[in-house]
C-alpha positions as CSV (number, residue, x, y, z in Angstrom):
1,X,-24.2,-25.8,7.4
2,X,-24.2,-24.4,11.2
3,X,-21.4,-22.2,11.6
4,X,-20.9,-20.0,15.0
5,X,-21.9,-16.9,15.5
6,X,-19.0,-15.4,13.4
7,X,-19.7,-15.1,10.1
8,X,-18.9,-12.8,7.1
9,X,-21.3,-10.1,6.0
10,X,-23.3,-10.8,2.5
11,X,-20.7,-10.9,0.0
12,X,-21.6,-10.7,-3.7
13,X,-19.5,-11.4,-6.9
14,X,-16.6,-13.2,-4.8
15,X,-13.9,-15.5,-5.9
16,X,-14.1,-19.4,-4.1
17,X,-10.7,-21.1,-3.6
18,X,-11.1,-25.2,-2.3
19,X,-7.9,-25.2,0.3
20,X,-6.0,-27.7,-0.3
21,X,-6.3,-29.9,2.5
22,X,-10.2,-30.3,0.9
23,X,-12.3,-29.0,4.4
24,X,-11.5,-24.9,4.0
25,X,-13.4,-23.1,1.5
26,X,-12.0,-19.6,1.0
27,X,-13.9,-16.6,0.0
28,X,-12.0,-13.3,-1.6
29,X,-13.0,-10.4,-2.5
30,X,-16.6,-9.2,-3.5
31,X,-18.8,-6.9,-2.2
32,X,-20.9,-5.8,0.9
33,X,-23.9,-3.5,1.5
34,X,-21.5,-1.7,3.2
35,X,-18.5,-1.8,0.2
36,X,-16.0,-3.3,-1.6
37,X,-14.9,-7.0,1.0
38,X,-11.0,-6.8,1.8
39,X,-11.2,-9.7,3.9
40,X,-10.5,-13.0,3.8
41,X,-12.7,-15.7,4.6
42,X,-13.1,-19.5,4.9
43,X,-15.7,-22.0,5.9
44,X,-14.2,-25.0,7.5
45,X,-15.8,-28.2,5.7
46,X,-14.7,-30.4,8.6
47,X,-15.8,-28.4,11.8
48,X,-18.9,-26.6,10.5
49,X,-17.5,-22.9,11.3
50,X,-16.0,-19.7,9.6
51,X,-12.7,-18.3,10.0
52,X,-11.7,-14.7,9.5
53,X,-8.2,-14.1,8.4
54,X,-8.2,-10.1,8.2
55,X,-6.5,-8.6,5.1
56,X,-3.6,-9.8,3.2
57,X,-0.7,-8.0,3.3
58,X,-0.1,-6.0,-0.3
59,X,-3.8,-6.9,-0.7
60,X,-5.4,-5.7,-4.4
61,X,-9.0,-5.6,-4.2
62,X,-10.2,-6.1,-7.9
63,X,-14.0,-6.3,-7.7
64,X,-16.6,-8.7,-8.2
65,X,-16.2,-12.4,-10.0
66,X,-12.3,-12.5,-10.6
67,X,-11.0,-16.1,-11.5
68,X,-9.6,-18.3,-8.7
69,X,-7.9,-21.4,-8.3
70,X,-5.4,-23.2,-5.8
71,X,-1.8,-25.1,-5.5
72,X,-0.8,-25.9,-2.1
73,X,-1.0,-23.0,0.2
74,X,-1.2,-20.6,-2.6
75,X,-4.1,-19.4,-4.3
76,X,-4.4,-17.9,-7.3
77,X,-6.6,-15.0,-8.4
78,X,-7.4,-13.1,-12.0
79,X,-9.0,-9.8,-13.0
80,X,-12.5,-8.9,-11.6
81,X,-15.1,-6.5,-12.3
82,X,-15.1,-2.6,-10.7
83,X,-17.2,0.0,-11.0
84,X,-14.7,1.3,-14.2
85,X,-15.2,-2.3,-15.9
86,X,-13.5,-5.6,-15.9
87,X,-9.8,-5.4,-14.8
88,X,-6.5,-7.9,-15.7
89,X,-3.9,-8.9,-13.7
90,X,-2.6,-12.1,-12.2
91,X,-2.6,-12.1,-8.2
92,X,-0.9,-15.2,-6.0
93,X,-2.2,-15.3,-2.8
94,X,-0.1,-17.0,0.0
95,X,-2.3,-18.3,2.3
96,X,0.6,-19.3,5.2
97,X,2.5,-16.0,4.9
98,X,-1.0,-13.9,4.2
99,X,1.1,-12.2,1.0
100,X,-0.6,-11.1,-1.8
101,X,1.7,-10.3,-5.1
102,X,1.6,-10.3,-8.9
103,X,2.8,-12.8,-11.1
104,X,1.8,-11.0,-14.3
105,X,3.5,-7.7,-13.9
106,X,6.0,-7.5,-16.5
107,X,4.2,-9.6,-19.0
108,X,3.9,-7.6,-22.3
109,X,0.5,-9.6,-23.6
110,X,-1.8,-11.5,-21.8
111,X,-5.5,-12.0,-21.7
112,X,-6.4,-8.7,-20.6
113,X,-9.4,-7.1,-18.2
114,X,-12.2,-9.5,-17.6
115,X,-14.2,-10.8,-15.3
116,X,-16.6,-14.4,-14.6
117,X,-13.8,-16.4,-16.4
118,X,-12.5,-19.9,-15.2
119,X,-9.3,-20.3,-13.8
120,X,-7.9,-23.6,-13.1
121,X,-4.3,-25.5,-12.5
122,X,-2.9,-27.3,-15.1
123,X,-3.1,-31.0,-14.7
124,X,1.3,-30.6,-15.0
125,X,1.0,-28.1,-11.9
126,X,3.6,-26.1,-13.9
127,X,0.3,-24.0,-15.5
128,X,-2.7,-21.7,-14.9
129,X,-5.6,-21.9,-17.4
130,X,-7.4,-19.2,-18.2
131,X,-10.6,-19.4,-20.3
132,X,-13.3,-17.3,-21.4
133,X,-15.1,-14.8,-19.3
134,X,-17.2,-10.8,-19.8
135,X,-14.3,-8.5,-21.5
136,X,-15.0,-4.7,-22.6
137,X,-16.6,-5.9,-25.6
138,X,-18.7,-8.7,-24.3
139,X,-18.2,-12.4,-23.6
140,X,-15.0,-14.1,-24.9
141,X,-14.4,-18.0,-24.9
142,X,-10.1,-18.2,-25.6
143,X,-8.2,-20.1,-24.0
144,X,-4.7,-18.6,-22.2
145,X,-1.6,-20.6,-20.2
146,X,0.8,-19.3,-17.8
147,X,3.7,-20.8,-17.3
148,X,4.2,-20.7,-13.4
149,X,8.2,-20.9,-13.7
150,X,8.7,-18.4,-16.8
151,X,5.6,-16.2,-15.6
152,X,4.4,-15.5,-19.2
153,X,1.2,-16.1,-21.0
154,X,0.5,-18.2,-24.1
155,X,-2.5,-17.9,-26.0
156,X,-3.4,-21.4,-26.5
157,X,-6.8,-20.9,-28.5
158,X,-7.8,-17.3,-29.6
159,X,-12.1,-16.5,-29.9
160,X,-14.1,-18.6,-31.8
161,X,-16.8,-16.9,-33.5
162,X,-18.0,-19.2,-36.7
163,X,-18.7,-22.9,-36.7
164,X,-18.8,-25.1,-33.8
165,X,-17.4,-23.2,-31.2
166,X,-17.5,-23.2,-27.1
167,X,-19.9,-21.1,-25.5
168,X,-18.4,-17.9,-24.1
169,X,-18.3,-17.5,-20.3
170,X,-17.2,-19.5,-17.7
171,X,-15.7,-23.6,-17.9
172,X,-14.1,-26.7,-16.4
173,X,-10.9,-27.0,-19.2
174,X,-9.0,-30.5,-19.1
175,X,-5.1,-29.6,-20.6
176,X,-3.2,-32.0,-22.2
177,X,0.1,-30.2,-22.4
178,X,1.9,-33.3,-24.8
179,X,-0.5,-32.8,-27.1
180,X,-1.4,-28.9,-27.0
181,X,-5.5,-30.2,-26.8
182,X,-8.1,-29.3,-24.5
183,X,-11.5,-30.2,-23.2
184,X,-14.0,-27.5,-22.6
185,X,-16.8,-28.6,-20.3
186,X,-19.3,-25.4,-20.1
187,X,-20.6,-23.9,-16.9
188,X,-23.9,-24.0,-16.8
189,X,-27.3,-26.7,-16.8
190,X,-29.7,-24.1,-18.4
191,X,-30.2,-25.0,-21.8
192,X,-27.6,-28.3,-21.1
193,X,-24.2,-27.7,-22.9
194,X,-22.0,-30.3,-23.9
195,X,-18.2,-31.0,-23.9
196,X,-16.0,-29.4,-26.5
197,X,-12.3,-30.4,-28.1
198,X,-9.6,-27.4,-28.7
């Protein structure tokens, strides 16, 4: 990669959203030798250079290694790790209108504070997935769904702790919502993990 002479500081611990035209990698949050990162930044796939976009309005800075994913113009962000431990909340970034909100606000339960988790889109596009990442207690490997139009969570699988069970952390989850099953594909080479059924 050869961007221009504009580029972000080191960043640590930040959340990577693919744009959806496929040639803008965003990068949200983190940290700097200098602080907590409030910026927004992407790399430009297509053009080789980065772009600053400045600080979201209503923007919620929640650490290091929150979740992200991406619909359209909007990405999506969960909890994070800060100096007081891992945090919860549901953030929908609008990438046209630079407006940051919360979906998750009035939910009564929902996953919780964590950080390192994976959060992905529902193959519907009606869902957010939620799985696993470092809570208060340690490592957790359930499974959550929110429902995009109702703006509640479900807890699809809760932690699994005896028999054959996913590894806690961070993972690629294929959702079949017809048939309430999942695939859990672990991140990570080192030892190799293999796929798992929910």
């Amino acid at each position: 990669l050869s961007p221009r002479p504009r580029v972000p500081p080191g960043i640590v611990g930040a959340a990577l959203a693919l744009g959806v035209d496929g040639h803008r990698i965003y990068v949200i949050g983190g940290y700097t030798a200098e602080g907590a990162n409030d910026e927004l930044w992407s790399y430009n796939l297509k053009r080789s250079y980065w772009e600053r976009w400045g600080t979201p309005q209503g923007w919620v800075h929640n650490g290091r290694d929150g979740a992200a994913t991406f619909r359209g113009g909007l990405v999506y962000l969960y909890g994070g790790q800060t100096s007081a431990g891992p945090v919860a909340g549901l953030y929908e970034l609008d990438l046209h209108t630079q407006v940051m909100r919360r979906l998750d606000e009035q939910t009564i339960a929902g996953p919780g504070p964590r950080a390192g988790g994976s959060l992905q889109l529902a193959a519907d596009g009606k869902q957010l997935l939620l799985y696993g990442g470092a809570t208060a207690t340690g490592w957790t490997n359930d499974l959550w769904a929110f429902d995009l139009r109702l703006r509640s969570w479900t807890l699809l699988a809760p932690p699994c702790t005896q028999g054959s069970c996913p590894p806690a952390g961070a993972a690629g989850v294929l959702y079949e919502p017809w048939s309430g099953r999942a695939g859990i594909v672990p991140a990570g080479i080192d030892p190799p993990r293999q796929p798992y059924g929910m």
